[in-house]
GUSE-870142 format. One record per residue (C-alpha): residue number from 1; x, y, z. Coordinates in steps of 0.02 Angstrom, whole numbers, plus 50000, padded with zeros to 5 digits. Layout:
<pt num="NUM" x="X" y="Y" z="Z"/>
...
end
This chain:
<pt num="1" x="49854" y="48725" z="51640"/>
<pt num="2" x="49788" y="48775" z="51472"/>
<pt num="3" x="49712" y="48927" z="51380"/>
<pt num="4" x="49567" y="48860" z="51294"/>
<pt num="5" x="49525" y="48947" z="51142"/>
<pt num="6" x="49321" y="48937" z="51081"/>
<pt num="7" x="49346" y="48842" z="50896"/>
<pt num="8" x="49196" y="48958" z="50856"/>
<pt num="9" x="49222" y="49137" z="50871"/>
<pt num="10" x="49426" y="49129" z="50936"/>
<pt num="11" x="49416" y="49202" z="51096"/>
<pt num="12" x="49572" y="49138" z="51219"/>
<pt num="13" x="49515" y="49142" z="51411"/>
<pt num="14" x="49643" y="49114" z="51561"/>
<pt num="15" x="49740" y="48981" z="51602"/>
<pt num="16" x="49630" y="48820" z="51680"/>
<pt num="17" x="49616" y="48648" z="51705"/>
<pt num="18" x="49452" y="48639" z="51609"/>
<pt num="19" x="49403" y="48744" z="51450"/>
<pt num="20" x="49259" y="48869" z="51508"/>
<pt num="21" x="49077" y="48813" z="51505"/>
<pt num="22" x="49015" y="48929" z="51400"/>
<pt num="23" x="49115" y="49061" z="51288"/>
<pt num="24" x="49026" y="49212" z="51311"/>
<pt num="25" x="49021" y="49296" z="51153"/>
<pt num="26" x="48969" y="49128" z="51052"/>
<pt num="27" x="48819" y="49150" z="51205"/>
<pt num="28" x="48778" y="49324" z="51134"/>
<pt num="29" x="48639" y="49322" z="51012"/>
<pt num="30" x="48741" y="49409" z="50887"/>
<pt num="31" x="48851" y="49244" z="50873"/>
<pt num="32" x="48803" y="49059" z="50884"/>
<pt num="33" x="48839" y="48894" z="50953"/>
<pt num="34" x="48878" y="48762" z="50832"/>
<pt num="35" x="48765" y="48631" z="50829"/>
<pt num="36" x="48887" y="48500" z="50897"/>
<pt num="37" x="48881" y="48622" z="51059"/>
<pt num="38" x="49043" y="48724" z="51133"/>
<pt num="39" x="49193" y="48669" z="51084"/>
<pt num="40" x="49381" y="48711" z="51137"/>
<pt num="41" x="49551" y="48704" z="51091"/>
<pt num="42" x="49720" y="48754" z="51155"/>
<pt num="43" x="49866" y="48836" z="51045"/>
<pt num="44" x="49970" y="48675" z="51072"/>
<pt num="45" x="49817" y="48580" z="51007"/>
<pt num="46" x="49803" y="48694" z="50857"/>
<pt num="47" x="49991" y="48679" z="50809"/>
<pt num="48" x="49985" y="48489" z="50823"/>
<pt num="49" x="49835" y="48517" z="50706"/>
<pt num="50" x="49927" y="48576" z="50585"/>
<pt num="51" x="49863" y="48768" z="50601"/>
<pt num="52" x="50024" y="48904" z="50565"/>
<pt num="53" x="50018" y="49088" z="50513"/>
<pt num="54" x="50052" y="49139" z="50339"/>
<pt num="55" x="50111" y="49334" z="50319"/>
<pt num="56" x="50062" y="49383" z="50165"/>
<pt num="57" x="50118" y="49571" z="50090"/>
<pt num="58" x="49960" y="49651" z="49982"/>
<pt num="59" x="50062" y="49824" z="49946"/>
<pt num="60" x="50218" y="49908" z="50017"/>
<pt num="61" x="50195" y="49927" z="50205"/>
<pt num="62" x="50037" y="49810" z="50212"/>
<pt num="63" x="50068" y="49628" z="50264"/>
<pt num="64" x="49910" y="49523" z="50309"/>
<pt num="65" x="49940" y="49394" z="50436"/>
<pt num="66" x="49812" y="49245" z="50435"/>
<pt num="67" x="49796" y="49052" z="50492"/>
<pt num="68" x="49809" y="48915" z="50393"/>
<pt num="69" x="49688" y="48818" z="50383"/>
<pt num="70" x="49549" y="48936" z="50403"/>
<pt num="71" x="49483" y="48937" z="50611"/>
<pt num="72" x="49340" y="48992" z="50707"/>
<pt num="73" x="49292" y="49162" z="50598"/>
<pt num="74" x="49432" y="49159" z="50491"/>
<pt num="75" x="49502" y="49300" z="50577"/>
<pt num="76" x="49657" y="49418" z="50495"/>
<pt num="77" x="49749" y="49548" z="50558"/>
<pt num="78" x="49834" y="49667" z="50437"/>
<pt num="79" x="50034" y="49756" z="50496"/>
<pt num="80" x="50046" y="49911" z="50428"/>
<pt num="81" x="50238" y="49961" z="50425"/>
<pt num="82" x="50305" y="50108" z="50449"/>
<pt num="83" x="50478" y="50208" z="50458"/>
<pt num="84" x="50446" y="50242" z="50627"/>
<pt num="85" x="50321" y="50125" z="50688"/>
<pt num="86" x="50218" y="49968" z="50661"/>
<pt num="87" x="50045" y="49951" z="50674"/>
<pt num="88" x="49934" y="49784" z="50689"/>
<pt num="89" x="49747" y="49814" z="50655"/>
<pt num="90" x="49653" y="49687" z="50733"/>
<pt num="91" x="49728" y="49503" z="50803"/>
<pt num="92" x="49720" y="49321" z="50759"/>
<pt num="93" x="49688" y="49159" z="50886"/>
<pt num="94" x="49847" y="49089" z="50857"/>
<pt num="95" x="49976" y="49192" z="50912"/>
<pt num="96" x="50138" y="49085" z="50921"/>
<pt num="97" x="50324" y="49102" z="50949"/>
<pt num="98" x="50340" y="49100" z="50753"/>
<pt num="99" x="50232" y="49242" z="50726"/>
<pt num="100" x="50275" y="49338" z="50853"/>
<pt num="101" x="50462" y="49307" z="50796"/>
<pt num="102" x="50412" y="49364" z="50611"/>
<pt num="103" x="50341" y="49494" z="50680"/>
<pt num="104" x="50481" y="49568" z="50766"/>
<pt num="105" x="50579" y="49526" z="50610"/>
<pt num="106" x="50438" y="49669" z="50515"/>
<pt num="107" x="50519" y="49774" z="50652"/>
<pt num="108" x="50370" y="49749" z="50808"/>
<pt num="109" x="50256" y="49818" z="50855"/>
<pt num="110" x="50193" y="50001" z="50924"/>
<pt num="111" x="50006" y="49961" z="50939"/>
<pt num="112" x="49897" y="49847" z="50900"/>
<pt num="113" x="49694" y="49949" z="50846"/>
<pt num="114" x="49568" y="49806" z="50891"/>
<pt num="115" x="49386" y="49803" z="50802"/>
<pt num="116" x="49286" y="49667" z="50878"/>
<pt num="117" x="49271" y="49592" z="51059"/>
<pt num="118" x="49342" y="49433" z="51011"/>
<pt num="119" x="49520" y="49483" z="50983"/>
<pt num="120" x="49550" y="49581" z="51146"/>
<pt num="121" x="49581" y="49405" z="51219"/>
<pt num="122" x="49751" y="49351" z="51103"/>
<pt num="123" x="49814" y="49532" z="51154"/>
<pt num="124" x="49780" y="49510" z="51341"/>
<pt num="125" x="49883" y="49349" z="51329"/>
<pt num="126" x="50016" y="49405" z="51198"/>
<pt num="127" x="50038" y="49561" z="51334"/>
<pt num="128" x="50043" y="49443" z="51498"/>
<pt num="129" x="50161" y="49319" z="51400"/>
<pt num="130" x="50317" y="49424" z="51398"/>
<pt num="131" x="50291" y="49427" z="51194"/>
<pt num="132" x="50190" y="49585" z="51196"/>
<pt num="133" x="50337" y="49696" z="51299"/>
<pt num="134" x="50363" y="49810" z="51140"/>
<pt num="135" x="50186" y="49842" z="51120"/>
<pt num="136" x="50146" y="50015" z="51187"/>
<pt num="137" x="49987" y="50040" z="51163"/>
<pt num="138" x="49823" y="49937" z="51136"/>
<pt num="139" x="49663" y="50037" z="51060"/>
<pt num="140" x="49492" y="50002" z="51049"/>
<pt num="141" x="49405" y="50024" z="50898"/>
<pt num="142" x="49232" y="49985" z="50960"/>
<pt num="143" x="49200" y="50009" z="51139"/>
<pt num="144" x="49045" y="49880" z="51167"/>
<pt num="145" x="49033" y="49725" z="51249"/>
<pt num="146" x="49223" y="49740" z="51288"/>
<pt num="147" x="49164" y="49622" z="51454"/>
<pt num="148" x="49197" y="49479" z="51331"/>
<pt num="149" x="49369" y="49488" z="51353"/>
<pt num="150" x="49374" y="49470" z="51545"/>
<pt num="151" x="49349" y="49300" z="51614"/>
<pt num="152" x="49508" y="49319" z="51724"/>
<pt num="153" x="49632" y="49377" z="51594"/>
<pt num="154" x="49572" y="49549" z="51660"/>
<pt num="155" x="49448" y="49673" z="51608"/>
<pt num="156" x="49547" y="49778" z="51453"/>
<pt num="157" x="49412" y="49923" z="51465"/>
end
């Protein structure tokens, strides 16, 4: 079974045979369909694409984390490093062994502060996948339409 990831907006739902129907927030009017209708991916597909992570420092303690080639939103998450802990704000579709390895090489990860709907869904699976153990907390930075990231990963709030 495969997590199918929405090319448009990013979201990852649950494990399944088929991708979803529909990907709820490209449904919302705030967000679109493309017009050559839904269409899905897995993060096997997207590495055989060619898609990878690039960490990229902007200042001391600032590293911004994005994928290569640009996908769905072109999405970034930013680690901000600590002496005592490590913050990620916000999350990116592809969330592979590789960057979760450079990541624990930054020194992990305390919490990861999440801004938009989309994202919650990479956390959910990062957390379920055995990846996310040194995470220890998950925050919300906007509490609306947090349903999104449900379709049996969950609800998250």
């Amino acid at each position: 079974m495969e997590k199918w990831i929405c090319k448009t907006c990013g979201t990852q739902f649950a494990p399944g045979e088929n991708p979803p129907e529909a990907c709820p927030i490209c449904q919302d009017e705030r967000q679109y369909v493309g017009y050559a209708g839904q269409q899905w991916t897995t993060l096997a597909q997207m590495q055989k694409d060619g898609f990878r992570n690039e960490f990229r420092e902007h200042e001391p303690h600032l590293v911004g984390v994005g994928t290569t080639p640009t996908f769905a939103i072109g999405e970034r998450a930013l680690l901000l490093q600590s002496e005592r802990e490590n913050v990620l704000w916000d999350c990116m579709s592809l969330l592979d062994d590789e960057t979760v390895a450079e990541i624990e090489k930054l020194g992990g990860l305390t919490a990861i502060a999440i801004s938009h709907p989309h994202y919650y869904s990479t956390v959910c699976a990062l957390q379920g996948s055995g990846s996310g153990k040194r995470i220890k907390a998950c925050s919300a930075g906007s509490r609306t339409r947090m349903s999104y990231a449900e379709p049996s990963l969950g609800r998250v709030g």
